[in-house]
N, C-alpha and C positions, 0 to 999 in steps of 0.2 A: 130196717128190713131184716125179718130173720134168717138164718142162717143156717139151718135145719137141716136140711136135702142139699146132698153134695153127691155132686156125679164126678167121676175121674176118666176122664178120656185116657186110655194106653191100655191096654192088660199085660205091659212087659212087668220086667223086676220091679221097676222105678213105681210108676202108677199102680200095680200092688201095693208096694209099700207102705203109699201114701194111703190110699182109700185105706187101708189098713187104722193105720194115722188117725185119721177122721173117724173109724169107726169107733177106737179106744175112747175119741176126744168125746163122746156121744153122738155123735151124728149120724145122719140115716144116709149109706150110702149103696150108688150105684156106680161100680167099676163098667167103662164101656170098653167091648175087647171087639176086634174081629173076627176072630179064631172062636167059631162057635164052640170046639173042645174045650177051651181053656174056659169058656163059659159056663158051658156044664159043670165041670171039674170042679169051677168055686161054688158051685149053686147046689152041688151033689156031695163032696169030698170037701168043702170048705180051705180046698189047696189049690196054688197053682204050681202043680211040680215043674213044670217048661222051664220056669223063670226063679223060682224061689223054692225048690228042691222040695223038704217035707213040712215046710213053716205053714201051722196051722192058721187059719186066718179066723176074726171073727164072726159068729156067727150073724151078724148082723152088715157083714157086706154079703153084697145080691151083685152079682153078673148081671150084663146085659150086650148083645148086639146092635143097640138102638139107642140112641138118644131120644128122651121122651122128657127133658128137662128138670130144673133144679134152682136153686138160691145159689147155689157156687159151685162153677166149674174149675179143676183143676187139670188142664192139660200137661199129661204125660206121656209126648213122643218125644221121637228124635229132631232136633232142630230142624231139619231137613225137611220132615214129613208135617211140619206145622200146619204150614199152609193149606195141604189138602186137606189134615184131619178138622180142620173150622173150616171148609167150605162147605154153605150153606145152613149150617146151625143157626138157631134163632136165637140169638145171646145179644139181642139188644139190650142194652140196661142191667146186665147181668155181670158181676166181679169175675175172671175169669185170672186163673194164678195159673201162671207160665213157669215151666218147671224144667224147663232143655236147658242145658246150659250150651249153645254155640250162635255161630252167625250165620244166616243162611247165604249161600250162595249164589253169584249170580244176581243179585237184589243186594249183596252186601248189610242187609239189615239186621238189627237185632232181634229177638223175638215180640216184644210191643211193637214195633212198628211192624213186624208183620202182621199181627192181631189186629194192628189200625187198618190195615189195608182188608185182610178178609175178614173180619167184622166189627165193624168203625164203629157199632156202639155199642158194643161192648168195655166193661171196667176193669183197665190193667193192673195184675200184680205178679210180681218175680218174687220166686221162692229161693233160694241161693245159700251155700254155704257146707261143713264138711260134713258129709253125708255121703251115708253106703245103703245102697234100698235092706239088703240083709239087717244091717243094725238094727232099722228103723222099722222094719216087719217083727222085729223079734223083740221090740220095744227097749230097745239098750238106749241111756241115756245119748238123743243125740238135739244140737241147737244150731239154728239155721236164723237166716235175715227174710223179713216179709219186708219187700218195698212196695210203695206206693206212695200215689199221689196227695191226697187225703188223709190227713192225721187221722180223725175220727174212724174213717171204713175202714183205714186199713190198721188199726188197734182194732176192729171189731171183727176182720179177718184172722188177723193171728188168734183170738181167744178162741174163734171157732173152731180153730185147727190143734189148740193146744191142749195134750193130754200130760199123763203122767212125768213119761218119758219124752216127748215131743216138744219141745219150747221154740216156738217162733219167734223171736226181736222185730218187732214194728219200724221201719226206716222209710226214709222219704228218697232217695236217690236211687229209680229205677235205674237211669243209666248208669253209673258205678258199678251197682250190682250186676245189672246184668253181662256190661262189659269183665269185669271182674271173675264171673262165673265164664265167661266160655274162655277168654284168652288163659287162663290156671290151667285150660286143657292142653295148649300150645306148649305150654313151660312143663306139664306134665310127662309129654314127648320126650322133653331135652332130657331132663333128668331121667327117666326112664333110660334113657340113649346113651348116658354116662354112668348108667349102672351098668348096663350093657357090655358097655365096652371096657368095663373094670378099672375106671378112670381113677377113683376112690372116694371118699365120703366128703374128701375135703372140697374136692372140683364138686358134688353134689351142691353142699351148700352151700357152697359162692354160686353158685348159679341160682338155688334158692333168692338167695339177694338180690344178685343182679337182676331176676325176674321181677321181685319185688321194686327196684327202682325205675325198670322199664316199665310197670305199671303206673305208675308215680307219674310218669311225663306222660302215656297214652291216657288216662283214665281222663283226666283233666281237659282233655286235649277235645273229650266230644261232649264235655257238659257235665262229666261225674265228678263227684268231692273228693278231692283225697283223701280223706279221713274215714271213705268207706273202707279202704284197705288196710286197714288196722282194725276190723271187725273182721266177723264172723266169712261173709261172703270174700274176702280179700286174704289177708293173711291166716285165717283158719283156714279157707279148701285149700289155697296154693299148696300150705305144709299139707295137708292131708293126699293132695294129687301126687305131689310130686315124691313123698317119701314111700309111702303103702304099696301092694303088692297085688293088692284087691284092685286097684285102678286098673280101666279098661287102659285107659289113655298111658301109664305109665308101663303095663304090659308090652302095650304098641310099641313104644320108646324101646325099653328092652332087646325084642328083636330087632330095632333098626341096629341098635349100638354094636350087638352081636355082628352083625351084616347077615343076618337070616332075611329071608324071602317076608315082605311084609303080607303079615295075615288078615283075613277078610275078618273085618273090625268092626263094630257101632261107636268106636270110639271117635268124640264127638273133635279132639281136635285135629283131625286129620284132616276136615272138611274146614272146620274155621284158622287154619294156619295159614292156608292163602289168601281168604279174607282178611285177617287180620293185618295180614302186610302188606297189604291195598289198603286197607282204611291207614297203618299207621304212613304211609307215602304221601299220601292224601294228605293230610295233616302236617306233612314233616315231619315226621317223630322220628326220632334216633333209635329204631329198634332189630340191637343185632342179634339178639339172640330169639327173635321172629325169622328172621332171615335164613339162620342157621339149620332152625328147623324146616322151610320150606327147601332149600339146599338140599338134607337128608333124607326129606320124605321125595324129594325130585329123584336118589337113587345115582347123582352123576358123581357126588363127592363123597369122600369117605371121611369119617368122623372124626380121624386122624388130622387130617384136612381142615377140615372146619374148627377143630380146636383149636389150634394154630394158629388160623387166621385171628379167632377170638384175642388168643394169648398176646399176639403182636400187632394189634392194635394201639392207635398213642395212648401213652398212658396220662390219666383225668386224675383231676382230685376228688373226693367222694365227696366233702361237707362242699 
């Protein structure tokens, strides 16, 4: 099946970026927005200043308000907004790359199984890994994980997608990946929170760690390999979430750790911290530094607080 015509659902930063992505890779794209401005803007100005300031895009991505179909859809909303943005699209039989990195709420799912639920045949793929829409609009070397089902499709997805600067890695463990990509937003939080509060670099990186080995026991726990997290979508985002300054999600952190008033965010793990410690409960999972963050975004304990309780906990062997 070719591969040609690629529509991008979102017109924020993220699905800019992308459709950007695809157009470098050669492909003919159409970004879908709703904000008929910001449609105009790429179809007239070749910008979308809203979301990506004065990054010229090229001339061969076209805006649109309307889906009128394609060979590959790439959805770029907010985990949240999944749902509505596939209802009623006619994406039977059609590769559709999921690109939110969280859990939705309330349904506790990941984003394929939301996809399976609003349009069941359709063909799942997660996009994952350390990535800034900025870099990747302004073609700065950046490499990410393409999961999927299908050895074949999904090596025949990443080449569509792969340009210069844009290297996709072909993988088979959607759940990994995609667990992988929203709970990094969770540990994104913490660390953010321990900058915050001027804890120092050391408490950063053990926490780094710690995050890393609490992933270790959740990831496994719903069907993912652990050997996705020593890739790109695992230990590549976690360091890039939790260390960078660019992160929505580490910003968020920031002001908690400070104890500033928590600001109205799209940062995605603020929605999936309570899922995720519903699903690790679910499971049994021993995960306290999930907990820690649902504690601090709850607003009742102070960061002082929860460190503490971290620190005096029984002490484990690591091997």
């Amino acid at each position: 099946m070719p591969l040609d015509r690629v529509a991008v659902i979102g017109g924020g930063a993220w699905g800019t970026a992308l459709a950007q992505a695809a157009a470098i890779a050669g492909r003919e794209v159409t970004l879908i927005a709703r904000d008929a401005a910001v449609v105009d803007e790429i179809n007239t100005r070749h910008t979308n200043s809203q979301h990506l300031a004065s990054q010229v895009l090229a001339p061969s991505v076209r805006a649109s308000t309307r889906f009128a179909g394609a060979d590959l859809v790439i959805l770029a909303v907010p985990a949240q907004a999944s749902r509505a943005a596939l209802a009623g699209l006619p994406l039977d039989g059609m590769p559709v790359v999921l690109t939110a990195k969280g859990l939705e709420q309330g349904s506790l799912k990941r984003q394929s199984e939301v996809l399976a639920e609003a349009a069941p045949g359709a063909v799942p793929y997660v996009l994952s890994g350390p990535s800034f829409a900025g870099d990747v609009a302004a073609g700065r070397p950046t490499a990410v994980t393409l999961a999927g089902d299908d050895e074949g499709a999904t090596d025949a997805v990443a080449a569509a997608l792969a340009g210069l600067y844009f290297r996709p890695y072909a993988a088979g463990d959607r759940a990994g990946v995609e667990l992988s990509g929203a709970l990094k937003n969770v540990y994104a939080l913490a660390a953010g929170a321990v900058d915050g509060a001027k804890l120092g670099a050391s408490a950063r990186s053990a926490l780094i760690a710690r995050a890393f080995a609490e992933l270790s026991r959740i990831i496994p726990a719903f069907g993912g390999r652990a050997e996705t997290l020593t890739g790109l979508a695992g230990l590549g985002d976690l360091t890039l979430s939790c260390t960078s300054t660019m992160s929505r999600n580490y910003q968020h952190g920031v002001a908690l750790g400070r104890g500033e008033p928590q600001p109205a965010s799209l940062a995605e793990g603020v929605f999936t911290a309570p899922v995720a410690q519903l699903l690790a409960r679910r499971a049994s999972v021993d995960a306290p530094l999930i907990d820690a963050v649902n504690l601090l975004l709850a607003g009742n304990v102070t960061i002082t607080a929860i460190v503490a309780g971290l620190m005096s906990r029984p002490l484990k062997r690591e091997d």
